[in-house]
N, C-alpha and C positions, 0 to 999 in steps of 0.2 A: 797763495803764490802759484803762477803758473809754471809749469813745468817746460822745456823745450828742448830741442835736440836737432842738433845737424846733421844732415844726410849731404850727399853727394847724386843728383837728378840730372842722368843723363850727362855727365858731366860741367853740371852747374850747383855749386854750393848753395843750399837752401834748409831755411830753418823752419820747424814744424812745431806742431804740438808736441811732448815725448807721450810712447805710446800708442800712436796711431797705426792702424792694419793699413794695408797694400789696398785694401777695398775702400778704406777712406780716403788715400792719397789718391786717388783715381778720381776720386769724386769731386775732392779737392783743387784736382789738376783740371777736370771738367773732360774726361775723357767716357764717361759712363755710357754712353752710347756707339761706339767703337770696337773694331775685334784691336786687338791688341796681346800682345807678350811682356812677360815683366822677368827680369832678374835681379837679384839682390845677392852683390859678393860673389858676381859670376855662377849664380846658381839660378836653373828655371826655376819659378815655382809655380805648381799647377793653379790654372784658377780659382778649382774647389778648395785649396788654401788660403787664399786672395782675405776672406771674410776675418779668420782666426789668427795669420802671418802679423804679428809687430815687428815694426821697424824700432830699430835701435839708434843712436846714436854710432855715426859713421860709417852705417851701411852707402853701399853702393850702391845705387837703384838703377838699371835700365828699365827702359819703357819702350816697344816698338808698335807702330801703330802700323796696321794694312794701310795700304792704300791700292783701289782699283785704280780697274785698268780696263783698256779695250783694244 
């Protein structure tokens, strides 16, 4: 049986695998080539955390993406 867990993405309800890192949801979301920022529960978390960070059940996820400019 699989496991799952809701998050809150940006302010959109969305159900995942349970267990998944900040680096798999990224990849999942299709953002892997992007600079981007991420918080969870109004917290930065650094990049180099990205790989080891699970997500839980209920976190809060922002996601912000650059965008240029000229």
């Amino acid at each position: 049986m699989r496991l799952i867990m809701k998050i809150l993405l940006n302010n959109e309800n969305i159900v995942l695998d349970d267990g998944l890192t900040i680096k798999e949801l990224i990849k999942h979301i299709q953002l892997c080539n992007q600079y981007y920022a991420v918080e969870v529960n109004e917290q930065i978390v650094p990049k180099s955390l990205h790989a080891s960070f699970l997500l839980k059940e209920g976190d809060k996820v922002e996601i912000v993406t650059a965008i240029g400019g000229g």
